[in-house]
ChimeraX commands (.cxc) that place a marker at each C-alpha (Angstrom):
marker #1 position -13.66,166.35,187.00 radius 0.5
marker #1 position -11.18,167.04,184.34 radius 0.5
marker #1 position -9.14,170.55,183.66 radius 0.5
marker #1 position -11.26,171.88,180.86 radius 0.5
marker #1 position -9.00,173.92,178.21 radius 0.5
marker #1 position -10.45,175.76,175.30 radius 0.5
marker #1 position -9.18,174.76,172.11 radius 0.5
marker #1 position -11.05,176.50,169.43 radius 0.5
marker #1 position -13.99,176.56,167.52 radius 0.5
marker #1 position -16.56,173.88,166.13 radius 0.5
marker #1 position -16.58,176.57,162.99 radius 0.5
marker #1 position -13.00,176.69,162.78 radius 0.5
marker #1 position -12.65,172.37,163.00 radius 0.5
marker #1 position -15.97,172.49,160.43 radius 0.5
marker #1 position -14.24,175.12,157.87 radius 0.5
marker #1 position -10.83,174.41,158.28 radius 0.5
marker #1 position -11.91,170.24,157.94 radius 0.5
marker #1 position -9.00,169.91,161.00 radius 0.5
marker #1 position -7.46,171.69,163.49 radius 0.5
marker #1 position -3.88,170.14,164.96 radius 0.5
marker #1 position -2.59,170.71,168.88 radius 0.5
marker #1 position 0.24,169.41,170.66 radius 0.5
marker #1 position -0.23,167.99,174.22 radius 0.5
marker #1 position 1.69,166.08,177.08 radius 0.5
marker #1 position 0.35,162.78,177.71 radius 0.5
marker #1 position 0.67,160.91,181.09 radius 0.5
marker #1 position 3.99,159.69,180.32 radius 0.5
marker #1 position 5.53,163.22,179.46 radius 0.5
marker #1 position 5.23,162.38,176.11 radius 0.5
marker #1 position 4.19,165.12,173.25 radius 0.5
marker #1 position 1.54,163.83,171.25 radius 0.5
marker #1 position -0.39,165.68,168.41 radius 0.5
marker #1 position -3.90,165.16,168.20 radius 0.5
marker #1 position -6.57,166.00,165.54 radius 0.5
marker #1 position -9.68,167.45,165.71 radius 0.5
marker #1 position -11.79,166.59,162.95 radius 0.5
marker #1 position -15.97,166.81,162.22 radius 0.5
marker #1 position -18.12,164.15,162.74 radius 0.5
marker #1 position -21.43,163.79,160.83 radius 0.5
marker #1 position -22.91,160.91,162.81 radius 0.5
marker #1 position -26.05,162.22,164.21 radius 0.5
marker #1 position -25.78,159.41,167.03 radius 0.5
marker #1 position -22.33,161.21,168.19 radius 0.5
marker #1 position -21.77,163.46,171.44 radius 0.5
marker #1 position -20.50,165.98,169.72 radius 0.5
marker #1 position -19.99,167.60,166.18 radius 0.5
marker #1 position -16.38,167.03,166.43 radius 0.5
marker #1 position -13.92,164.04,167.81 radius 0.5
marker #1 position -10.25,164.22,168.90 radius 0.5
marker #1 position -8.27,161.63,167.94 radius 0.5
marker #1 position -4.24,160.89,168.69 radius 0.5
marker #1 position -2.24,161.70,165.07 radius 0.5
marker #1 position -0.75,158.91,163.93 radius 0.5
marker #1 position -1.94,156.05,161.75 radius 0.5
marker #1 position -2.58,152.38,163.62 radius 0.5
marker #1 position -0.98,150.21,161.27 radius 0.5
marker #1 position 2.56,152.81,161.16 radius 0.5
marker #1 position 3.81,155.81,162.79 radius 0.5
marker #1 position 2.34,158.19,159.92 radius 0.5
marker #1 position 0.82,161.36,160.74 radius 0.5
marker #1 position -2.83,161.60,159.55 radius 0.5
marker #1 position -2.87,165.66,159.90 radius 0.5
marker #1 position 0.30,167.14,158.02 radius 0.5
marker #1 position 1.35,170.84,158.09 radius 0.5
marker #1 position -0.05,172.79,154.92 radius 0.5
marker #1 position -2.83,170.13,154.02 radius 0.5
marker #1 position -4.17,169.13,157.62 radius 0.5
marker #1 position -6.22,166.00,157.77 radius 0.5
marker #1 position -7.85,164.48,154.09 radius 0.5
marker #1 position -11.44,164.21,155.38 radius 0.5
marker #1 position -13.85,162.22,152.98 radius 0.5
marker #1 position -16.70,160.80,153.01 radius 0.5
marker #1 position -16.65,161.17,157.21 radius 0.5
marker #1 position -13.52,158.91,157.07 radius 0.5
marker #1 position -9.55,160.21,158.21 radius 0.5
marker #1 position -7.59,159.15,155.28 radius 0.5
marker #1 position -4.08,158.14,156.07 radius 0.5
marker #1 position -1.93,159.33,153.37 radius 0.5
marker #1 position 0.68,156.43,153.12 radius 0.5
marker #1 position -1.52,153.87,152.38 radius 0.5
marker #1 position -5.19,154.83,152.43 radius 0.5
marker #1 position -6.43,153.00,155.22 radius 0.5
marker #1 position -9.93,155.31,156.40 radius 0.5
marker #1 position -10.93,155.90,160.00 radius 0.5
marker #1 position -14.67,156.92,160.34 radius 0.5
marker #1 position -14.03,160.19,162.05 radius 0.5
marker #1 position -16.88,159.38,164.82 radius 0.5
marker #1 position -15.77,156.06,166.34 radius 0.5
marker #1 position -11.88,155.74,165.11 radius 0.5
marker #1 position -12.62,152.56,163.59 radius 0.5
marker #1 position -10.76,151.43,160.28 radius 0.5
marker #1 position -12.67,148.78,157.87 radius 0.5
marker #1 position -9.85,148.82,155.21 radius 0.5
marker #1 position -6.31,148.90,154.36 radius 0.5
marker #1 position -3.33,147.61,156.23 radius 0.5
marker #1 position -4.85,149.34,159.05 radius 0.5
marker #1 position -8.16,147.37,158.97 radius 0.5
marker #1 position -9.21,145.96,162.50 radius 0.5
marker #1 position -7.77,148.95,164.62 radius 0.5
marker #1 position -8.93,152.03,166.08 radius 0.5
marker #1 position -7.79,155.35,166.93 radius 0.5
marker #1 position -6.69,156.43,170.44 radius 0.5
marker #1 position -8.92,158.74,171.66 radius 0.5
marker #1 position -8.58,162.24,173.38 radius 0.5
marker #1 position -11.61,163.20,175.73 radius 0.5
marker #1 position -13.57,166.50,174.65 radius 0.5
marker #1 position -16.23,168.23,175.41 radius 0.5
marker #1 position -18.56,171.12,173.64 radius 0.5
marker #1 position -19.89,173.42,174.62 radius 0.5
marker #1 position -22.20,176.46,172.92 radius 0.5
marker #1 position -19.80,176.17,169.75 radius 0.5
marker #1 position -16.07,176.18,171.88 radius 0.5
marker #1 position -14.18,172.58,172.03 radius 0.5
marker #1 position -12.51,172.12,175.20 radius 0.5
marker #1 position -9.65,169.41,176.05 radius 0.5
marker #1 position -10.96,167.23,178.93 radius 0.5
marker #1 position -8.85,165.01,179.26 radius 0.5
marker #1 position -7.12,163.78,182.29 radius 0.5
marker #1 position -4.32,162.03,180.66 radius 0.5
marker #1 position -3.52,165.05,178.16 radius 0.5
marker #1 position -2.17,168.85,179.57 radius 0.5
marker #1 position -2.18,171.32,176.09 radius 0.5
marker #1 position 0.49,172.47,175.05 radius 0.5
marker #1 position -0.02,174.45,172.31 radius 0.5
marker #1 position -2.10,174.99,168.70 radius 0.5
marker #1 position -0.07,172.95,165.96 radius 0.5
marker #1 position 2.43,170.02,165.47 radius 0.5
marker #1 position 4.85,168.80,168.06 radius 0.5
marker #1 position 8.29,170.02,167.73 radius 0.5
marker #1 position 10.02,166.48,167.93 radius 0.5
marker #1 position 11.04,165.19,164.33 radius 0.5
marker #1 position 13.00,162.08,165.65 radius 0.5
marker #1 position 10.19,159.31,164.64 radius 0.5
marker #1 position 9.28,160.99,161.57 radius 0.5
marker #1 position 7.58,158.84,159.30 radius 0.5
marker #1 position 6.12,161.11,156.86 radius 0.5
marker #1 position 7.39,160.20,153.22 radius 0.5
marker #1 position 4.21,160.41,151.95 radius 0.5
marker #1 position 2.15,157.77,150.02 radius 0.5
marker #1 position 4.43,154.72,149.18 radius 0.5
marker #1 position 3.94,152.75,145.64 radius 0.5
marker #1 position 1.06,150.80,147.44 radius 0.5
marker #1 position -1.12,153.37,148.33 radius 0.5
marker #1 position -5.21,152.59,148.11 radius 0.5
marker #1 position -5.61,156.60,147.74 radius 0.5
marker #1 position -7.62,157.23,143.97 radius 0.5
marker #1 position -7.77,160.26,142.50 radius 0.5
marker link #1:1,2 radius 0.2
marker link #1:2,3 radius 0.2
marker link #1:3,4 radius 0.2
marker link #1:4,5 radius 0.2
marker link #1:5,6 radius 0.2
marker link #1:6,7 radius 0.2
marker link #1:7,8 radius 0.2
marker link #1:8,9 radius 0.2
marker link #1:9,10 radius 0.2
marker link #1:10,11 radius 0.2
marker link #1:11,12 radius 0.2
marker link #1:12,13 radius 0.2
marker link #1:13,14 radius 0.2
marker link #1:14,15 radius 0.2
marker link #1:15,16 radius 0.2
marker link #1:16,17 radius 0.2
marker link #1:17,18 radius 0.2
marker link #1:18,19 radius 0.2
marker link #1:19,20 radius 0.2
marker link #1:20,21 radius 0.2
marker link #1:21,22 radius 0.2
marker link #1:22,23 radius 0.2
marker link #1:23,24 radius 0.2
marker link #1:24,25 radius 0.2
marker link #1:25,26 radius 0.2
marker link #1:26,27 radius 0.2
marker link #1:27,28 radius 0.2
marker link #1:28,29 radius 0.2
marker link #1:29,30 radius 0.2
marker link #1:30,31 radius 0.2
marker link #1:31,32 radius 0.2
marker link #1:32,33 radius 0.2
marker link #1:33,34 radius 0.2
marker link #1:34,35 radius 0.2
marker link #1:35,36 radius 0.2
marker link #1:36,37 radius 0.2
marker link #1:37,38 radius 0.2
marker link #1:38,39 radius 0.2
marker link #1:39,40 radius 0.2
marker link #1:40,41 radius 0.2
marker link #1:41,42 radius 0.2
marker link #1:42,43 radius 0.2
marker link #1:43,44 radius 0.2
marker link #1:44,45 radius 0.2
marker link #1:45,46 radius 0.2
marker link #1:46,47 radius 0.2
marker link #1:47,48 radius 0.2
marker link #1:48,49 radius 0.2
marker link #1:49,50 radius 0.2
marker link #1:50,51 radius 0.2
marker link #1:51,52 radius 0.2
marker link #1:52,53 radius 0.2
marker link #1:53,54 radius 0.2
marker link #1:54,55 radius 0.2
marker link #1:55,56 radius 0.2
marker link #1:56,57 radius 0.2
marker link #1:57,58 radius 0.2
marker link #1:58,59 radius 0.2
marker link #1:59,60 radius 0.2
marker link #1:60,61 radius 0.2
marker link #1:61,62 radius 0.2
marker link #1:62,63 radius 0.2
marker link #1:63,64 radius 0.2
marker link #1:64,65 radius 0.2
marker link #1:65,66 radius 0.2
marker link #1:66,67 radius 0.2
marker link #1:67,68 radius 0.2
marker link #1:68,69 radius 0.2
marker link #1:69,70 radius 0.2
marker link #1:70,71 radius 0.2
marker link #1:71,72 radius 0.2
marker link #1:72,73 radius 0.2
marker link #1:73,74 radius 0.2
marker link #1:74,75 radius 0.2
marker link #1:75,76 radius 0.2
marker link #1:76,77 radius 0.2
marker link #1:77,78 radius 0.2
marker link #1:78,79 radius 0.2
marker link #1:79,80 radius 0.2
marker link #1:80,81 radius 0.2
marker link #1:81,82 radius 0.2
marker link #1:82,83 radius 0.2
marker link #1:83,84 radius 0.2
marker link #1:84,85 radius 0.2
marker link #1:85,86 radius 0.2
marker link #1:86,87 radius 0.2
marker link #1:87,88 radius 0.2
marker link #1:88,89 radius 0.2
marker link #1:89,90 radius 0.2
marker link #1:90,91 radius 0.2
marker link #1:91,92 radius 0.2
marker link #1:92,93 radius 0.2
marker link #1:93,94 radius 0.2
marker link #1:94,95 radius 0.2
marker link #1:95,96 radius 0.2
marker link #1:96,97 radius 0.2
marker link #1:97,98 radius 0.2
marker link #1:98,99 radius 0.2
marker link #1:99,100 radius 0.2
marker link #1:100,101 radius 0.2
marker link #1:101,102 radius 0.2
marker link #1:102,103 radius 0.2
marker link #1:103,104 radius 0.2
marker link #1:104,105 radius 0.2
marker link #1:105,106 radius 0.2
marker link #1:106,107 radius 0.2
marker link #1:107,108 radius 0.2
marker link #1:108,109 radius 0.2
marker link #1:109,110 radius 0.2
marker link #1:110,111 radius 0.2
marker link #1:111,112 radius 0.2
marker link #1:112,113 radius 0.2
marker link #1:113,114 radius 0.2
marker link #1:114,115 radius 0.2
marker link #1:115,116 radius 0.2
marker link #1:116,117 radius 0.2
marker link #1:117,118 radius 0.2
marker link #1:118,119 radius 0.2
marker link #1:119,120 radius 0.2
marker link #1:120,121 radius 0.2
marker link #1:121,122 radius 0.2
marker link #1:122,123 radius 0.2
marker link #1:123,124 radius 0.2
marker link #1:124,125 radius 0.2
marker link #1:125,126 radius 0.2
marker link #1:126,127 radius 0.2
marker link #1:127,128 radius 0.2
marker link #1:128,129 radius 0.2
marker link #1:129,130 radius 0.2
marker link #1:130,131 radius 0.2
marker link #1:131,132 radius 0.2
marker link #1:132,133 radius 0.2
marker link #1:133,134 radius 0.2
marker link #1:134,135 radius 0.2
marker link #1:135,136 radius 0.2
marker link #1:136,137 radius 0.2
marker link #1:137,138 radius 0.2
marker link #1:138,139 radius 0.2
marker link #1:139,140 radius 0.2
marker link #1:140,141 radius 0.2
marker link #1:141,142 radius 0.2
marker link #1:142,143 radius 0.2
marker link #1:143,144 radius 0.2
marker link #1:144,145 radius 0.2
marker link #1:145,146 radius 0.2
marker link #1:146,147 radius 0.2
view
């Protein structure tokens, strides 16, 4: 069985729309990963965890000071607007059609999320401190995103 780690609340994932942490993958990587709500009533869980980058480019979905844009039960990635249904991962649209989110494995339990995962050790609430593959410039002249 897993190491379980609390991570925080479904009410703070549910108010907040997202909640960020970094962890340490199998291949001492950092990796951010999102926690987000899903609505599906056919889900495990009122809330997913899903690795924080975009499929079709290294774009964080969750940014610092707006967190993830949750719509519609879909992850919006804010370069292009390609949307992830937050249950499954899957994209339908975009240049990111086809693909799915990585996964993170977590469980919950009476209202607390926990990191399950064996391939993930937390490292702490919030974004990752390495910058080097940045890839945030926000949405390019091609962006689906409507307001």
């Amino acid at each position: 069985m897993a190491t379980r780690y609390r991570l925080t609340s479904v009410d703070t994932v549910l108010d907040e729309g997202s909640w960020l942490f970094t962890a340490r993958n199998s291949r001492g990587e950092d990796v951010e990963v999102v926690l987000v709500p899903c609505a599906d009533e056919n889900a495990d869980s009122d809330v997913e965890a899903w690795i924080n980058r975009c499929t079709h480019e290294n774009q964080r979905l969750y940014r610092e000071g707006v967190g993830a844009v949750v719509r519609d039960g879909g992850i919006v990635c804010p370069k292009h607007g390609s949307i992830f249904d937050s249950c499954s991962g899957d994209c339908e649209n975009g240049p990111a059609a086809e693909s799915t989110l990585p996964s993170v494995d977590i469980a919950v339990e009476d209202g607390q999320v926990y990191l399950t995962d064996e391939d993930a050790t937390y490292l702490h609430e919030g974004p990752s401190d390495d910058d080097e593959d940045e890839d945030d410039d926000g949405p390019s002249s091609t962006s689906h995103i409507r307001f």
